[in-house]
C-alpha positions in Angstrom: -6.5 13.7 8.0 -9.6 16.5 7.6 -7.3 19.2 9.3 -8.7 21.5 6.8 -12.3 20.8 7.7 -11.9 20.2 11.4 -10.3 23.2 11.8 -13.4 25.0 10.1 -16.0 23.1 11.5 -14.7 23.9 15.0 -14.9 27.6 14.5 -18.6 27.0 13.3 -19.7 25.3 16.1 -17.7 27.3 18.6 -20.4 30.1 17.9 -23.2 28.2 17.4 -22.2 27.1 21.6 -22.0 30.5 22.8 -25.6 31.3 21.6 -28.2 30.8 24.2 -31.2 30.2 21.8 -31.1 29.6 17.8 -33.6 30.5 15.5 -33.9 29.9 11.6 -31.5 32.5 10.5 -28.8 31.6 12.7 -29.2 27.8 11.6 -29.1 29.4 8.1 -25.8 31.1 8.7 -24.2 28.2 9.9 -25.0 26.1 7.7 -24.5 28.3 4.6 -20.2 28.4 6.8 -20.8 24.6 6.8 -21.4 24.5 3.0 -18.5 26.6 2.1 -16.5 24.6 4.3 -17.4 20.9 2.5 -17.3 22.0 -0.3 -13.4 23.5 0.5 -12.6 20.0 1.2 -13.4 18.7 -1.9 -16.6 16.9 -1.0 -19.2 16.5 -4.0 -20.8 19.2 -4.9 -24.6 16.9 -4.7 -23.3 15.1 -1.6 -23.2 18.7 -0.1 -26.4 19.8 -1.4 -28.5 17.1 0.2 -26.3 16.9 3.2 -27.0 20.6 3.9 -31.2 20.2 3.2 -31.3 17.5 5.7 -29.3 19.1 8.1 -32.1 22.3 7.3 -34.8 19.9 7.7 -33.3 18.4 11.4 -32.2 21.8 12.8 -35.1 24.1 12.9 -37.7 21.7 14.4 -38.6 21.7 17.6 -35.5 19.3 18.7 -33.1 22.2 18.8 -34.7 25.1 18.6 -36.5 24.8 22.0 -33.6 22.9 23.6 -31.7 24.4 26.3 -28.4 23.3 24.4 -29.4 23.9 20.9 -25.5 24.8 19.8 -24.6 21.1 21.2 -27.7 19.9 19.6 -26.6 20.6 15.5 -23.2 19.2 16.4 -25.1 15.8 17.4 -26.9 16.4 14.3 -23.8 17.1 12.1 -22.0 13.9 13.8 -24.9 11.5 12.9 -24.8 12.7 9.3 -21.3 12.6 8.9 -21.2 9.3 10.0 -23.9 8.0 7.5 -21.9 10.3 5.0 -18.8 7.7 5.6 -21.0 4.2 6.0 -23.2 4.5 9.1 -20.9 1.3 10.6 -18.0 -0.5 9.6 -17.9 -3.1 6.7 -16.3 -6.2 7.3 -14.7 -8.4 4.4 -17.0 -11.6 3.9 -14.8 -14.2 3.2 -16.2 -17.0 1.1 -16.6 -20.5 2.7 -14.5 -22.2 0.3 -10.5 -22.0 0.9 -8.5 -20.0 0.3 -10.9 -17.1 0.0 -9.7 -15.2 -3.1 -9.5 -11.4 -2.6 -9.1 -9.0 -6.1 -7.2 -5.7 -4.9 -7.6 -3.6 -8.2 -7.2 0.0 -9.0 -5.1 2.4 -11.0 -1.0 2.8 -10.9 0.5 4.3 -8.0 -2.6 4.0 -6.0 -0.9 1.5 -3.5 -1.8 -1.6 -4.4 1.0 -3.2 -3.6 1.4 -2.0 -0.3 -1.9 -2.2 0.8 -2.0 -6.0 -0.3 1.0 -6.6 2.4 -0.3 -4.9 4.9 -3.8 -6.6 4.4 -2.2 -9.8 4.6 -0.5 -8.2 7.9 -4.2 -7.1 9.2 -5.6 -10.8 8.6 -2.4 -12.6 10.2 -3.3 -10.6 13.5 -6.9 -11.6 13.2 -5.5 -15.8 12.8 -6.2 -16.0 9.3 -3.6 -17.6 6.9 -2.8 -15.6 4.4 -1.1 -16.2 0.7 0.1 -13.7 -1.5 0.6 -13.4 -5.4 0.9 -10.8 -7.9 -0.5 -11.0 -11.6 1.4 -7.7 -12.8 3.8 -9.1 -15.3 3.6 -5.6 -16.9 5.7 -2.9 -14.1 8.8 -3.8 -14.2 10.1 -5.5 -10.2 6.2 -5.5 -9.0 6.0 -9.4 -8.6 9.7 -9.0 -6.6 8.5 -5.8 -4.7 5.4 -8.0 -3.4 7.9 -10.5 -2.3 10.3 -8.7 -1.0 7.1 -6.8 1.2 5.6 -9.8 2.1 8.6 -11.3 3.4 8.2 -9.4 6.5 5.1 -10.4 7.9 5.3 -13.6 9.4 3.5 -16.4 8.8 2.6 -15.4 5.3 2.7 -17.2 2.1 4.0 -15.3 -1.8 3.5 -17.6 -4.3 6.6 -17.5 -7.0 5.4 -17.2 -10.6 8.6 -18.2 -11.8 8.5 -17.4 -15.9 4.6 -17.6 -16.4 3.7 -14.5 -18.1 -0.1 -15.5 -18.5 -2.2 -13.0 -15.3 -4.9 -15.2 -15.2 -2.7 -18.6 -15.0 -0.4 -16.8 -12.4 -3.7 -16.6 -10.5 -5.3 -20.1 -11.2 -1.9 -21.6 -9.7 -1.8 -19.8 -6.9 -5.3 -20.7 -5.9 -4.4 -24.1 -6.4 -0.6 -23.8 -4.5 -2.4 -21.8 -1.3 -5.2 -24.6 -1.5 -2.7 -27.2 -0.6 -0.5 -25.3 1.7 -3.6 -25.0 3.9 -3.9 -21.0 3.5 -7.5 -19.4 3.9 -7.2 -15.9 2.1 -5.8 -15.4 -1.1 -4.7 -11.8 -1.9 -4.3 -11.3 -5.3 -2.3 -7.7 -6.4 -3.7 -6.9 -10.2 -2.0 -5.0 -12.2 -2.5 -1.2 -12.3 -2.7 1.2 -15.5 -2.1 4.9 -15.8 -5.8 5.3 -16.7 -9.2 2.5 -17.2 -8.4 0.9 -20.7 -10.2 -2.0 -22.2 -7.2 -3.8 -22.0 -7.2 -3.6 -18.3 -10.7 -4.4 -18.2 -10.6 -7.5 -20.3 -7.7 -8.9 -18.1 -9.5 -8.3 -14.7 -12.7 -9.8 -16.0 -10.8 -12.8 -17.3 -9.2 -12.8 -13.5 -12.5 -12.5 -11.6 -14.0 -15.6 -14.1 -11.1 -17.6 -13.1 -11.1 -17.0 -9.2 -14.1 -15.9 -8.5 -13.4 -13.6 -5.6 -15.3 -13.5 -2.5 -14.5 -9.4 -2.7 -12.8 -7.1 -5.1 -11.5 -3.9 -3.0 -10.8 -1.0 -5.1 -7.4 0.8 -4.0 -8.3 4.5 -4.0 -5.3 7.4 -3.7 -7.3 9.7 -1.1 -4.8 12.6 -2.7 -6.8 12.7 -5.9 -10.1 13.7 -4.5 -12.9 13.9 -6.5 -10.7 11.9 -9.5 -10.7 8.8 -6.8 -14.7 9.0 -6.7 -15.2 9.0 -10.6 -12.5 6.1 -10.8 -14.4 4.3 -8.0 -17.9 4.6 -10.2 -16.1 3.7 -13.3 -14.4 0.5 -11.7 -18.1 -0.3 -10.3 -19.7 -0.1 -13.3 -17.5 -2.4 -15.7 -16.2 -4.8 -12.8 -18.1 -4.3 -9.8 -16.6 -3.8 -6.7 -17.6 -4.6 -2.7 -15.5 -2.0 -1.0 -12.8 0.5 -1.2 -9.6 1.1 0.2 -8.7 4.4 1.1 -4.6 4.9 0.9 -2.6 8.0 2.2 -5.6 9.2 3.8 -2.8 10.6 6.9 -1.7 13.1 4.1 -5.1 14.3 3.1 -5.9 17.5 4.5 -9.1 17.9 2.8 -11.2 14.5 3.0 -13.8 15.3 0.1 -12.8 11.6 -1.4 -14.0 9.8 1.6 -17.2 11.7 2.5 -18.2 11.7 -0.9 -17.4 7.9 -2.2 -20.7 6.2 -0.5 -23.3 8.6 -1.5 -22.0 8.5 -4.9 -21.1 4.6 -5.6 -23.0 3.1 -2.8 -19.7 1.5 -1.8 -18.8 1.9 1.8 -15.0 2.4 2.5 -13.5 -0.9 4.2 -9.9 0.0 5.1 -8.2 3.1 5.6 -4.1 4.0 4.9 -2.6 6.2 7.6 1.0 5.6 6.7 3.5 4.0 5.0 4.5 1.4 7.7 3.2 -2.1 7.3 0.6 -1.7 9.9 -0.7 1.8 9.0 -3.8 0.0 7.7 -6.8 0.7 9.8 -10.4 -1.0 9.4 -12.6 2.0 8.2 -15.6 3.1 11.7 -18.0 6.0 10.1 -18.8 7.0 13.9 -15.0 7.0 14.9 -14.1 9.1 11.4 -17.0 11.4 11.9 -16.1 12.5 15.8 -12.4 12.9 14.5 -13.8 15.4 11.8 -15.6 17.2 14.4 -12.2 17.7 16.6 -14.2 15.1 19.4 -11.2 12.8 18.9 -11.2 9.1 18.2 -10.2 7.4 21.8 -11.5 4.2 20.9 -8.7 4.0 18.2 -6.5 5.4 20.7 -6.8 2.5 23.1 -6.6 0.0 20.7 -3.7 1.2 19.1 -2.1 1.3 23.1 -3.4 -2.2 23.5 -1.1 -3.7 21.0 1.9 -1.7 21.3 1.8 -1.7 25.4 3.1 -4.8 27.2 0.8 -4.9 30.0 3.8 -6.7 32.4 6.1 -4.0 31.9 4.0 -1.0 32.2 3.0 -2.3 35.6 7.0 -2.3 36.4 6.7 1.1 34.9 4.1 2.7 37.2 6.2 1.0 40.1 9.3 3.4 38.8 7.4 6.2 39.0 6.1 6.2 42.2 9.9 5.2 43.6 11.5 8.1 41.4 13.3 5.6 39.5 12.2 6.2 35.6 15.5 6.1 34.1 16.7 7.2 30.1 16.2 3.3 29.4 12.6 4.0 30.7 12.2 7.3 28.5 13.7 5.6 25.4 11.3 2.4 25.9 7.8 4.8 26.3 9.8 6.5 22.9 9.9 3.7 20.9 6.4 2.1 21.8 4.7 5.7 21.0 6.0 5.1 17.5 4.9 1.7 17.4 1.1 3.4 17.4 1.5 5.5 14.4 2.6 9.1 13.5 2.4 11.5 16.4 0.4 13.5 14.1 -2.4 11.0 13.9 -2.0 10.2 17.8 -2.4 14.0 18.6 -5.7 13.7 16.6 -7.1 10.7 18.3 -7.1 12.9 21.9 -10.2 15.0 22.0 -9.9 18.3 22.7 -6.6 18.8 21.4 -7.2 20.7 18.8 -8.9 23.8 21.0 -5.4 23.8 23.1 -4.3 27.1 22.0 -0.3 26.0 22.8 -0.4 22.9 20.7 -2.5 24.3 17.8 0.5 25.1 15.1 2.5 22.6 17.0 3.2 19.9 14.0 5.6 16.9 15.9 8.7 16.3 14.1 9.5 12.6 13.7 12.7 13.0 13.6 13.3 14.6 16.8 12.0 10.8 18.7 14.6 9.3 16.1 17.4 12.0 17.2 16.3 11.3 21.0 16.3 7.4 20.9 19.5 8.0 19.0 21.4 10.1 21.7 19.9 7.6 24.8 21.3 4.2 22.5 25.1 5.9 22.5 25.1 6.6 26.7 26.5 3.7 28.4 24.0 1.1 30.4 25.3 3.2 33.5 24.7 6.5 32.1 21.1 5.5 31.0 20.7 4.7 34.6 22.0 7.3 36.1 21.8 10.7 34.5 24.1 12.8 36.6 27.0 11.1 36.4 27.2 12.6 32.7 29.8 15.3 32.7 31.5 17.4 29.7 33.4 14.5 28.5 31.0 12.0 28.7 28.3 14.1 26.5 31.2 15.4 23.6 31.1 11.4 23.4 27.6 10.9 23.5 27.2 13.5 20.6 29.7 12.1 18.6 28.1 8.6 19.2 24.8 9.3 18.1 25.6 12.0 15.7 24.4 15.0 17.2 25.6 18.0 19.2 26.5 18.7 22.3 23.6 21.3 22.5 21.0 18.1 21.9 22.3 16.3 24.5 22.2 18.9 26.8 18.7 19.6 25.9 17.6 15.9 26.1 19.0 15.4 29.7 17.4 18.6 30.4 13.8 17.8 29.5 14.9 14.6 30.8 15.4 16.0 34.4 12.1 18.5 34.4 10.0 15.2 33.3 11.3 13.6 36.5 10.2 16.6 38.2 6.5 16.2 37.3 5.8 13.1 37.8 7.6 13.2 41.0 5.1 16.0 41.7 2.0 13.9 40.2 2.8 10.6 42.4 2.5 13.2 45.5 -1.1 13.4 47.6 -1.2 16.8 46.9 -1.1 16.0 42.8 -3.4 12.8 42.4 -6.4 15.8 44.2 -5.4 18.3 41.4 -5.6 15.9 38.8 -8.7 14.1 39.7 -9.5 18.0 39.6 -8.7 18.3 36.2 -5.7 20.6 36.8 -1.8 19.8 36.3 0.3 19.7 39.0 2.7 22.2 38.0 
């Protein structure tokens, strides 16, 4: 998410370093790139006017222009405004006191609703809360069975079965009642969703929000649309009235102009964000985090939370034992593998490490999914022995391996032979000699 703008803001500030003093018309340059650049990513067109005035009015006092680091000094500037831009700090959900604690997840068709209300429920689980589904769309056809079928898979969760009420606000009104006495504290309720705001629609989720009275409505927002998912936002505010947004399949927006614009336009703050179409691609929304991601400064915090819950602690201690002995086998590789995908796309992972983008090798580099898939695939068809020991793999035994797996002979060989050089390095890295270089910031090889 933000490529677009990272990629431009990087270039800005890049010249802005190398300066050794700034004065007025160099601020006036940048910021006129800086403009162009928002404004490229979609970002409203008033957002970007005042942004850029205040950004004037903080850059040519005395702050910058008689620091020794003035460059580094509008990129602190920059960061601090892009962060209020997106919130200033994160919004929590503030669950009623009464239980359950209806939640009202509205917005347009296609936006994600349905989705997003299972992987909510999936977010809340993990924080202890119980957690009861129910859809009131009696409209698109499967949408009450696509909840169920969603909602199935997170554990622990209640879908309530609306059997052959057709009535949205009754649907709702007995599932209050049903999670009430199965003990559940959070109610999500999935609306229905229309190809545009209609009275109709209106009418229903008024009637909805009379009869539950939700302790938050969350507006699902398509990131995709841009400046179409602000006005819908505003729109949705004014006749219903919403606490926060959503922000879905903000991993395939390049641009970003949605999410910097929606709070200085609705006075809404963005609660949750989309970053995939897993069931725990659903991230809670940090301004600060978002804003040093835009700025290519990466987002480590994220990084090492995302590490925390997909890395069992026990095993890699018996990891880090392997690697000093030499002994990180295929089963090793194909475990690290599969618990990298457990944190997300390695598109988003790549953008979490700061710095990555200014690595000139890696900068067009776009990782294939499919590749991890292909590699975990070829390391499941080798025999328990083989896995352990990688040179006892001959002809034969990879022609089987390929044919296993479904692959060629020519990924095999490839596989065992980035296999082999890995071993190399972190043979090299365990040495004396590599733990200096590294605490030198260099690679030892």
């Amino acid at each position: 998410m933000f490529e677009n703008l990272t990629e431009k803001l990087e270039g800005i500030f890049s010249k802005l370093r190398k300066r050794g003093r700034l004065d007025e018309e160099n601020i006036a340059a940048a910021l006129k790139e800086i403009r162009m650049a928002l404004l490229e990513a979609d970002v409203n067109f008033k957002v970007v006017r005042d942004f850029i005035e205040d950004i004037r009015a903080r850059a040519v006092g005395h702050e910058v222009l008689d620091s020794i680091t003035p460059g580094q000094q509008v990129v602190k500037i920059v960061y601090e405004r892009l962060a209020e831009l997106l919130g200033g700090k994160s919004s929590h959900l503030k669950l009623s006191q009464r239980f359950p604690a209806p939640l009202m997840l509205i917005g347009l068709q296609g936006c994600g609703k349905t989705t997003t209300a299972v992987k909510l429920a999936r977010l809340l689980v993990g924080q202890g809360h119980r957690v009861f589904l129910v859809s009131s769309d009696v409209y698109r056809p499967a949408a009450i069975e696509q909840l169920r079928i969603l909602g199935e898979k997170v554990e622990g969760t209640g879908i309530y079965s609306s059997g052959d009420i057709a009535d949205p606000v009754g649907i709702c009104i007995r599932a209050m009642e049903e999670a009430r006495s199965g003990g559940y504290d959070v109610l999500i309720i999935d609306t229905a969703g229309r190809l545009h705001i209609d009275d109709r629609m209106m009418d229903e989720l008024k009637r909805i929000k009379g009869a539950v009275n939700p302790a938050e409505i969350l507006l699902v927002a398509d990131a995709m649309t841009g400046q179409d998912a602000v006005n819908v936002a505003g729109r949705f505010n004014d006749l219903l009235g919403i606490d926060g947004v959503i922000m879905t399949k903000m991993d395939g927006d390049a641009r970003g102009g949605a999410a910097l614009s929606l709070k200085a336009v609705i006075g809404k703050p963005i609660k949750y964000i989309g970053v995939g179409e897993k069931l725990d691609a659903l991230e809670v929304c940090h301004p600060e985090r978002m804003a040093s991601r835009i700025l290519g400064m990466g987002d480590v915090l994220t990084l090492v939370e995302k590490a925390q819950v997909a890395v069992d602690e026990k095993r890699a201690r018996e990891l880090e034992k392997k690697i000093r002995k030499s002994e990180f086998t295929l089963e090793d590789f194909r475990d690290q593998l599969t618990q990298i995908r457990s944190m997300g796309s390695l598109q988003d992972i790549m953008g979490m490490i700061p710095g990555i983008g200014k690595v000139k090798a890696l900068k067009n580099i776009s990782p294939d999914e499919k590749e991890l898939v292909k590699v975990v695939a070829i390391i499941d068809s080798m025999t328990k022995k083989e896995r352990r020991n990688f040179q006892i793999i001959d002809g034969q035994r990879r022609k089987r391996i390929a044919k296993g797996s479904g692959t060629t002979v020519q990924d095999v060989n490839v596989l065992l032979k980035n296999y082999a050089e890995m071993r190399k390095i972190m043979k090299k890295m365990t040495t004396k000699d590599g733990m200096k270089m590294l605490r030198r910031g260099k690679l030892p090889f």
